[in-house]
Backbone as CSV, one residue per row, in Angstrom:
resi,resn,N_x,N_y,N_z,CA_x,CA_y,CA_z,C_x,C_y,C_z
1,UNK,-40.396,-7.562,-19.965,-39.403,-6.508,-19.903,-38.733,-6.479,-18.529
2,UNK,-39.675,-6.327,-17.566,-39.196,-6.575,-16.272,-38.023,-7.585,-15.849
3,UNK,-38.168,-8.689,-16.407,-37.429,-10.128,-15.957,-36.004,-10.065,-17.188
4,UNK,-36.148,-9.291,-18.081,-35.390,-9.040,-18.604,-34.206,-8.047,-18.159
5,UNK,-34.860,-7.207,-17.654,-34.059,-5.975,-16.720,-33.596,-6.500,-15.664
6,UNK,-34.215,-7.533,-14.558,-33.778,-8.261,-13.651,-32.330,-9.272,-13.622
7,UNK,-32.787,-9.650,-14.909,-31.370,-11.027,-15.937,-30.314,-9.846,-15.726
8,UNK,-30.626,-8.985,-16.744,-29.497,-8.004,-16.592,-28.362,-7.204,-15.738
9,UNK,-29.641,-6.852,-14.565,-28.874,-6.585,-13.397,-28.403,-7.751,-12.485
10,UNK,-28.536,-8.787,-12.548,-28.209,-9.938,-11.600,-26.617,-10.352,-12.571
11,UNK,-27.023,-10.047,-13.929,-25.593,-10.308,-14.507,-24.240,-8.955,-14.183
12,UNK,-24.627,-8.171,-14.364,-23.647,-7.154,-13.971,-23.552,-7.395,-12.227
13,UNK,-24.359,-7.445,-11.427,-23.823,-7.728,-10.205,-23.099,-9.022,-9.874
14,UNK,-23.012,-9.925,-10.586,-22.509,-11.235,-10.546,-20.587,-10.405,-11.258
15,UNK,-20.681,-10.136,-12.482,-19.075,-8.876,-12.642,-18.873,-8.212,-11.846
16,UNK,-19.298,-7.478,-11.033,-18.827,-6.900,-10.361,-18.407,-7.177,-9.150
17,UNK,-19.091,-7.993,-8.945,-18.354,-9.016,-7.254,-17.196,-9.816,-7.614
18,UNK,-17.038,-9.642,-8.879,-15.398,-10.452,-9.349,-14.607,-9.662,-8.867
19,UNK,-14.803,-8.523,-8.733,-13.576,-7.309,-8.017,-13.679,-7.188,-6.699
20,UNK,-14.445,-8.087,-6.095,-14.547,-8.163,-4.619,-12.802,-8.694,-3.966
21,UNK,-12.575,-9.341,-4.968,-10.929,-9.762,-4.517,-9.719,-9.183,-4.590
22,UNK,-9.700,-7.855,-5.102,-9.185,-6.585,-4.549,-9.566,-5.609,-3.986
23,UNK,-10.751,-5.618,-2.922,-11.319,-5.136,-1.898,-10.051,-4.808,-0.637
24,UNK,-8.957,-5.412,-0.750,-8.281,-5.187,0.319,-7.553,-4.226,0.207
25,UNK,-7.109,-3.771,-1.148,-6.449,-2.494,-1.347,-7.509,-0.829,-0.957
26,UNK,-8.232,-1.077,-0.813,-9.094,0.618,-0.388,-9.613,-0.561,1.208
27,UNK,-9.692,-1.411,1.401,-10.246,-1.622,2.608,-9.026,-1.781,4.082
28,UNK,-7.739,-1.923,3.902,-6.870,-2.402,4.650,-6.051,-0.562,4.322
29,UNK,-5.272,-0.668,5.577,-4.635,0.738,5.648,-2.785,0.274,5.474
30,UNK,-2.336,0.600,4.246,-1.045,0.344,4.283,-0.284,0.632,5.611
31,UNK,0.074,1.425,5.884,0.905,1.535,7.261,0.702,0.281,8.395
32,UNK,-0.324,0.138,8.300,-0.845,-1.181,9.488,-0.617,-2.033,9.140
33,UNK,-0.612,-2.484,7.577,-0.121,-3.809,7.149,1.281,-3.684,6.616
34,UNK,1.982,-2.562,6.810,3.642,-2.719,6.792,3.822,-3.130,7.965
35,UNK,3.250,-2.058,8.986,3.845,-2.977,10.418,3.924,-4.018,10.898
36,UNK,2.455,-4.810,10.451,2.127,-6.246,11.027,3.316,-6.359,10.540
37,UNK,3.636,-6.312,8.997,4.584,-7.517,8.158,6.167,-7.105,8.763
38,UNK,6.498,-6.087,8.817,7.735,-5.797,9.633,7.708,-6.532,10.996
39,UNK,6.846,-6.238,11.438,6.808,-6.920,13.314,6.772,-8.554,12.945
40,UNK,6.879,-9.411,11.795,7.516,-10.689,11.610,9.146,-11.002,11.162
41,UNK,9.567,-9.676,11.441,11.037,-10.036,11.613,10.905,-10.609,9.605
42,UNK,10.416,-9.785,8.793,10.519,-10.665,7.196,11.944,-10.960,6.718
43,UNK,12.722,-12.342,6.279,13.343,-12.187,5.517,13.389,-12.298,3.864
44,UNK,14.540,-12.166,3.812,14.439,-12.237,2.126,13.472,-12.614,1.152
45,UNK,13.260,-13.814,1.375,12.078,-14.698,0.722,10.527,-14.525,1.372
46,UNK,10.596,-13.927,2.596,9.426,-12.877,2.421,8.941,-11.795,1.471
47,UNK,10.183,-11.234,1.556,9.817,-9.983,0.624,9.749,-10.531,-0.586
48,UNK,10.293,-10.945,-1.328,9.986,-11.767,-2.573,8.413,-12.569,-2.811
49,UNK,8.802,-13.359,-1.166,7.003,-13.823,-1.840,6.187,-12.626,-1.700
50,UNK,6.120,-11.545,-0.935,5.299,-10.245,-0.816,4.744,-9.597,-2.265
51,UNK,6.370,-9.263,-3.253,6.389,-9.355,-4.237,5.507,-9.743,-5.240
52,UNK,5.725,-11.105,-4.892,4.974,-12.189,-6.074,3.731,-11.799,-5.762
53,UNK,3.300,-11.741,-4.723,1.847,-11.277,-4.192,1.201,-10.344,-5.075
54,UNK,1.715,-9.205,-5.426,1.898,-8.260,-5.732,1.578,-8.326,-7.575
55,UNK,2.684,-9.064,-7.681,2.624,-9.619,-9.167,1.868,-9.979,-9.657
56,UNK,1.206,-11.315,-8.787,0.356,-12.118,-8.830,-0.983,-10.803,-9.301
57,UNK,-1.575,-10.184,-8.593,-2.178,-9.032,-8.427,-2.293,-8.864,-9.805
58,UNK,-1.368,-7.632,-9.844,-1.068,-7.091,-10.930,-1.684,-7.969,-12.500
59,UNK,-1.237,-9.291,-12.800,-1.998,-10.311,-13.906,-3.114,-10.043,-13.828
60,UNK,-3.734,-10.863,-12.414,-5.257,-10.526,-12.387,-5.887,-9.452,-13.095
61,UNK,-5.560,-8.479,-12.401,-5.944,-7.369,-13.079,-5.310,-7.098,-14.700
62,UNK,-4.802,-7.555,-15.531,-4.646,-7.333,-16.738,-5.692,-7.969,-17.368
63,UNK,-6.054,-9.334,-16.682,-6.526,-10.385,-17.534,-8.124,-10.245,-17.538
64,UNK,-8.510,-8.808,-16.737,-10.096,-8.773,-16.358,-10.139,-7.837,-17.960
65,UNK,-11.318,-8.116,-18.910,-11.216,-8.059,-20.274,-11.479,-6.722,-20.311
66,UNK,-11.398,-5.840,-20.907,-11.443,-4.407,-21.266,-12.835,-4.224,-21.683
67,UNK,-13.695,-5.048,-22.139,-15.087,-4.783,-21.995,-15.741,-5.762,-21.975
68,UNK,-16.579,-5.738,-21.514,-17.631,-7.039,-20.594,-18.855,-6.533,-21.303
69,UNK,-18.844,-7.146,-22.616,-21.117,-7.114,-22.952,-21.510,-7.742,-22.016
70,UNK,-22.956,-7.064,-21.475,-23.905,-8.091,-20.371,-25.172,-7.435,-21.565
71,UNK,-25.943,-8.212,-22.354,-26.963,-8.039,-22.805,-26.820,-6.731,-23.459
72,UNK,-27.495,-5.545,-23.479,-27.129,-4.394,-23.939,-26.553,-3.322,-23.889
73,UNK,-25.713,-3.806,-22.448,-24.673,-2.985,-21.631,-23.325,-3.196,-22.821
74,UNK,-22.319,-2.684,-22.118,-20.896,-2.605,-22.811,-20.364,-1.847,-21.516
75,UNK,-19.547,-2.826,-20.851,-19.458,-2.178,-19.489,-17.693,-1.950,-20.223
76,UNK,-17.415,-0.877,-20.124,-15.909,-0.769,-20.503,-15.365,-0.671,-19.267
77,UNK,-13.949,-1.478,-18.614,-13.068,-1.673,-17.383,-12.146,-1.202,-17.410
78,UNK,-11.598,-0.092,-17.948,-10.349,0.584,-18.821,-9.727,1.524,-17.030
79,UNK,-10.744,2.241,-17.209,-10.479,3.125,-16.155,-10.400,1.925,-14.426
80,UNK,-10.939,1.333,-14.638,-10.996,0.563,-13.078,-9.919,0.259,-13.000
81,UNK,-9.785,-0.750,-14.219,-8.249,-1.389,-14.060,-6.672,-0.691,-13.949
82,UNK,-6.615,0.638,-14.411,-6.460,1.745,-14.114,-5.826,2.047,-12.841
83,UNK,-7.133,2.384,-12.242,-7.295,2.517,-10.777,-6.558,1.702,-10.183
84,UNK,-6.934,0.054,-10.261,-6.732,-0.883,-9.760,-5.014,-1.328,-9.013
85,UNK,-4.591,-1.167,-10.869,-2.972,-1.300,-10.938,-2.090,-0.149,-9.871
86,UNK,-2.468,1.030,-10.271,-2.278,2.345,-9.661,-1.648,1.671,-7.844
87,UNK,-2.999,1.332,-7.528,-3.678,1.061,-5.787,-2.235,-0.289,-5.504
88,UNK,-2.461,-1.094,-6.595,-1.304,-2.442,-6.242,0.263,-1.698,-6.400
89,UNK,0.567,-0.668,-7.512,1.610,-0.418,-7.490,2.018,0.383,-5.780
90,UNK,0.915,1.528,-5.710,1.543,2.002,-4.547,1.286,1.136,-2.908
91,UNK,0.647,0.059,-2.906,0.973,-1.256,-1.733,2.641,-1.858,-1.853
């Protein structure tokens, strides 16, 4: 039972470090990273690739599945992703 409970939690912590790669949206302070990006003089095709950045983002986060079985879990991602989009729209 034990090693079973162990499988389990090593699998949900293995999902959940998949969202380690939008860690920068609650970890980085917008204002500081407008400035850096302003204080490079951005043109056009900055902001566009900024954009795409953005975009790019945004997929990711569609494509993370709306529920993740791990063994007898049913981890539903409804609300994260949610969150997630929310955090990229207002960057």
């Amino acid at each position: 039972m034990t090693g079973s409970i162990q499988g389990t939690k090593n699998s949900v912590n293995r999902f959940l470090i998949g969202f380690n790669r939008f860690d920068w949206l609650w970890k980085k302070i917008q204002i500081e990273e407008l400035k850096k990006f302003n204080a490079t003089d951005p043109q056009l095709e900055d902001f566009e690739e900024k954009l795409n950045e953005f975009s790019d983002f945004q997929n990711e986060v569609a494509a993370v599945p709306g529920i993740e079985q791990i063994g007898a879990l049913s981890l539903q991602t409804g609300n994260v992703k949610g969150s997630l989009k929310s955090k990229i729209r207002s960057w």
